[in-house]
N, C-alpha and C positions, 0 to 999 in steps of 0.2 A: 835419683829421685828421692833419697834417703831424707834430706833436708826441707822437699818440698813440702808448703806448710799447706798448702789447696788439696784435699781429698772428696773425693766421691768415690758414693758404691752405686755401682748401674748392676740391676738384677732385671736378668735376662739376654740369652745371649742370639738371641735373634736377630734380623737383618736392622728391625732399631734397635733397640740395645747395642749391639755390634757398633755400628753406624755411628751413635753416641758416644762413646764410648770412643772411640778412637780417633771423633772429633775434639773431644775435652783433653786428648795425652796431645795433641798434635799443639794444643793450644796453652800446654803447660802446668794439666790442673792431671793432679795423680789420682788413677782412676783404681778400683779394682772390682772386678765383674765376678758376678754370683748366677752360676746355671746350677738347677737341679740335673739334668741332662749329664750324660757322659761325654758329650763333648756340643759346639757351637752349632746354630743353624737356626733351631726352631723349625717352621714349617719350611724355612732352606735346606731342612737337615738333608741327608745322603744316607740309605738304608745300606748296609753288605750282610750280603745274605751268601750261605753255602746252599750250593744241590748238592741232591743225595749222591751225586758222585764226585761231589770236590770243588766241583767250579764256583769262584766265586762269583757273585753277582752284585752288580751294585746298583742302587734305584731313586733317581730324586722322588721321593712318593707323597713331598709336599708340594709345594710350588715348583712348577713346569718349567716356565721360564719367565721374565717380564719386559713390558716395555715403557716407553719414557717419552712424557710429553713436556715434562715443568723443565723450563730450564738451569735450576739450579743442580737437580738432580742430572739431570744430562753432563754436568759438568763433573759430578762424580765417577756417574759411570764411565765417562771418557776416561778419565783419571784410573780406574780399575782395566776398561781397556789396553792401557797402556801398560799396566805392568802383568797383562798376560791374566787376570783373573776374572775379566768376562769374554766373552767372543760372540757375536749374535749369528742365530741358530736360523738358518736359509732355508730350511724343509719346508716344502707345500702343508696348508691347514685346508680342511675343509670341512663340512659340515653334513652329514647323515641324517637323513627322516627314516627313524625306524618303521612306519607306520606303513611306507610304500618301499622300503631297502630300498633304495636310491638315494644318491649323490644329489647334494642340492648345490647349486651355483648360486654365488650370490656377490652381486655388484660389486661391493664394497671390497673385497676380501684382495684386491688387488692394490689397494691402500693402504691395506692395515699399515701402523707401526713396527719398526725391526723389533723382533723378537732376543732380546739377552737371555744367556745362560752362566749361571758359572761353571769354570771350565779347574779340575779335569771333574769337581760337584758344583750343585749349584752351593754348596755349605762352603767351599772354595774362598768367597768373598768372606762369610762369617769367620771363617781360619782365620784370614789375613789380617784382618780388623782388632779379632783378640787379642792377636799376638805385637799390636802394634807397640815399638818404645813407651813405655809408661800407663799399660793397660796391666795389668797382676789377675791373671782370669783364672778360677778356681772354679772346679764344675764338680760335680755330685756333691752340692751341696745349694740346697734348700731355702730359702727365709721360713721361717716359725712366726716372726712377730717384727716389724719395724716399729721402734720404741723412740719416744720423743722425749730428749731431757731437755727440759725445761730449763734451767738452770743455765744450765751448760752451751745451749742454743746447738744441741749436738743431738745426730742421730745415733742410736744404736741399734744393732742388726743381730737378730737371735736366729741360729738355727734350725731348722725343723726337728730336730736330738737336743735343742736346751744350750746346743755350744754358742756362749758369746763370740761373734765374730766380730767385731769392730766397731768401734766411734766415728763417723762421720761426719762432714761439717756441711756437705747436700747428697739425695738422692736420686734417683734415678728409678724409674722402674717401670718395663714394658707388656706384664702381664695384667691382660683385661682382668682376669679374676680375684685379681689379688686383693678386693676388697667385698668379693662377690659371694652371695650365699652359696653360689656353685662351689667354689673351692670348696666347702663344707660338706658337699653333697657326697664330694671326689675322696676327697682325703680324712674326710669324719675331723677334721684339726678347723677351729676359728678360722675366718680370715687374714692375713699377717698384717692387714693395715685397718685403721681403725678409722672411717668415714669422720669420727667428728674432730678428729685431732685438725682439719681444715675444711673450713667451707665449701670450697672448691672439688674438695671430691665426690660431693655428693651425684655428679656423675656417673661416676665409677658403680655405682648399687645396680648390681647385677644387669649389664649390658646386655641385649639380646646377641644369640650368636646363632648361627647357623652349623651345623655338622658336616662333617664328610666322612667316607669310608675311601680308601684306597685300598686297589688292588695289584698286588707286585706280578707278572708275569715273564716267564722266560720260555721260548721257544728254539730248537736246533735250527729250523729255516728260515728265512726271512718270508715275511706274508705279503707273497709276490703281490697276491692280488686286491692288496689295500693299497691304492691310488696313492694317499697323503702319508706321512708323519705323525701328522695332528689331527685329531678329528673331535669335531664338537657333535652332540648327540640331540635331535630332534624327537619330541615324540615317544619318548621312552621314558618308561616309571623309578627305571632302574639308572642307566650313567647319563653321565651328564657327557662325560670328555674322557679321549687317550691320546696317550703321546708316544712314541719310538724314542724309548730313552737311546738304546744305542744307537741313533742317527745324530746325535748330537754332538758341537763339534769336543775333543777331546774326551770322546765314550771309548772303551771298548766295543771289539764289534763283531767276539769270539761268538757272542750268541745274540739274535734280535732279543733285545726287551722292552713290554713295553708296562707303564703301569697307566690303570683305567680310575676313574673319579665318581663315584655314584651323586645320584641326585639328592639336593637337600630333604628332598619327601620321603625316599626310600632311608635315608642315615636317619627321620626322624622318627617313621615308623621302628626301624630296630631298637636303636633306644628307647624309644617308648616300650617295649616287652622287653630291654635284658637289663635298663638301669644304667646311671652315668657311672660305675663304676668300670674299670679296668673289664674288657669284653672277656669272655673265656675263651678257650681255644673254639670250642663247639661253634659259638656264635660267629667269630669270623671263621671259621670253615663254612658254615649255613652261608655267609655273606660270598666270601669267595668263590662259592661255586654260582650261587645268585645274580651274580657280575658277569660269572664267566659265562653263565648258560646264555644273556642275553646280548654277548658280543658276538660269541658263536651263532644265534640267530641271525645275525646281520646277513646270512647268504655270503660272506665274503672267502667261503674256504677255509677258514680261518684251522691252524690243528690244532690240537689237543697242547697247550704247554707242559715242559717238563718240571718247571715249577711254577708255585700259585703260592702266594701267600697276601692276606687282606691286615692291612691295618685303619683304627678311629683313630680318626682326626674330630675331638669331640666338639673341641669351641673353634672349628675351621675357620671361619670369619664371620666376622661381626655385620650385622645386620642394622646397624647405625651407627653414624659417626658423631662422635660427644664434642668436636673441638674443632671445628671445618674453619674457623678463623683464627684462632690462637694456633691449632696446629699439634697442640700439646695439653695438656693441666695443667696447670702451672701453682705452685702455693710460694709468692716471694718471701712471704714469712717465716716460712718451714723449711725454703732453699729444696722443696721435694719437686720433682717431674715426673709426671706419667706421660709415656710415649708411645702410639703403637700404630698399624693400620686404624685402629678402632677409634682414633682420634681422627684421624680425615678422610680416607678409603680406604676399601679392604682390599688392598692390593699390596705389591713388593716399592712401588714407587709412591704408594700414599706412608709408609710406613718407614721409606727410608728418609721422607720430611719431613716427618714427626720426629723421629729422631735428632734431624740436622735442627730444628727450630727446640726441643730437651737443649741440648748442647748450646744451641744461644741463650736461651734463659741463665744458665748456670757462667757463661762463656762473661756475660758482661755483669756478675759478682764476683770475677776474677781476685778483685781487687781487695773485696771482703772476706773472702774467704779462707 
């Protein structure tokens, strides 16, 4: 790829990013991918945690699982399918009204769409994608500032430390905030992209988003007397949703775990008293037990876990979508793309669109590039 004169940097290594990214190496355009993160996923990531006796534990404690209605994305995930890095996850879902602890039935739910996971993480697929021929994926590191030379009709990409990373000839880039006064909020540093360098991004000015909190849980027995897998939450101030991680297919299944998802009103009251910074321990211990007291009410038996640990998911998902017909942002002048759920839906299949439709943009300036 030494030779190759087509370069992009795609920053962000989530399921678009990813996606991107390993669409432009496949198509001959030399990619190299920038995650802050210690390694790929984003909200695909995969938690491992130790108990205080050794065991390890491991937790998707973003995105559960997804499913797939567009047809072109179906064609990918068959494609992943096929080499063993998704498998769709067969467990009963059902649905909770806390208000009466009872099971609610409901019509539909024998219809839903199959459920994918990745398998033996859901971050599985974001691995695969990195590492694809002609991706160059470099993580705990930052953007600071995407700089536009003029001159040169070339990008350059500054570190959040000042380190020049590279000249580019287009961009990529799948974080909603990254033009956002939030980033500012989080990190006290500008945002790394500058809305008027293109017209087009004037979307990007701070996107509404939704929160979440997740809670990792591990118990020694399995919780005979939870009916489902998956269970969606009715009526309650507190979770929204929990899943049996280790029911899924290619978990361990040394110990049940499951992790729980609170509700957008409860992730937004806590922020609202602790601030968009980094939570303290205090606050999610306050969260984690908060979670747990109100699963534990469910009357389902449920016992005490041997471990509990809470993490924020602060920009969870987006609350509108900026690009429901392009797909993407597109700036052909700038050779830049913004991709993400937050351009069509907030989901794992609106996000790996956005992606696939980034990668045509850039895909048919092969030529110019």
């Amino acid at each position: 790829m030494q030779n190759t004169v087509a370069k992009v940097a795609v920053v962000g290594s989530g399921i678009s990013g990813s996606v991107c990214a390993a669409t432009l190496a496949r198509n001959g355009i030399s990619v190299t991918l920038f995650d802050s993160a210690r390694g790929p996923g984003g909200r695909m990531s995969q938690r491992r945690e130790i108990s205080e006796d050794g065991r390890e534990l491991l937790f998707d404690h973003g995105a559960p699982y997804f499913t797939v209605t567009n047809p072109d994305v179906l064609s990918v995930v068959t494609e992943w399918e096929s080499r063993g890095l998704v498998a769709e996850w067969k467990s009963n879902f059902r649905s909770f009204d806390c208000f009466t602890n009872k099971f609610v039935n409901t019509e539909h739910q024998e219809r839903e769409s199959k459920k994918y996971v990745g398998v033996p993480g859901m971050n599985s697929i974001c691995k695969a994608l990195c590492h694809e021929p002609g991706v160059d994926s470099k993580f705990n590191m930052g953007i600071g500032k995407f700089e536009w030379l003029e001159h040169e009709n070339l990008w350059s990409l500054i570190g959040l430390d000042g380190q020049h990373l590279g000249h580019f000839k287009g961009v990529v880039a799948s974080d909603k905030n990254i033009a956002s006064p939030r980033f500012t909020a989080i990190t006290g540093q500008p945002p790394p992209l500058d809305l008027s360098l293109a017209p087009e991004l004037v979307k990007l000015h701070d996107i509404p988003i939704y929160p979440c909190f997740a809670l990792m849980l591990a118990f020694n027995e399995p919780l005979s007397l939870v009916p489902a897998k998956g269970l969606s939450f009715t009526n309650s101030k507190v979770l929204s949703r929990a899943h049996c991680e280790s029911s899924k297919p290619g978990r361990s299944s040394t110990s049940e775990r499951w992790v729980l998802h609170s509700t957008t009103e409860y992730a937004k009251d806590v922020i609202g008293q602790s601030g968009l910074e980094k939570p303290s321990k205090e606050t999610l211990s306050k969260v984690g037990n908060e979670m747990l007291q109100e699963f534990l009410s469910t009357g389902l038996s449920i016992p005490q876990p041997f471990f509990m640990k809470a993490h924020r998911w602060g920009s969870a998902f987006p609350a509108t979508s900026i690009a429901k017909e392009e797909k993407c942002v597109w700036s052909e002048k700038k050779k830049l793309a913004i991709c993400g759920d937050f351009c069509l839906s907030p989901n794992v299949e609106g996000a790996i669109l956005s992606g696939l439709a980034a990668a045509s943009k850039l895909k048919g300036l092969i030529s110019t590039l």
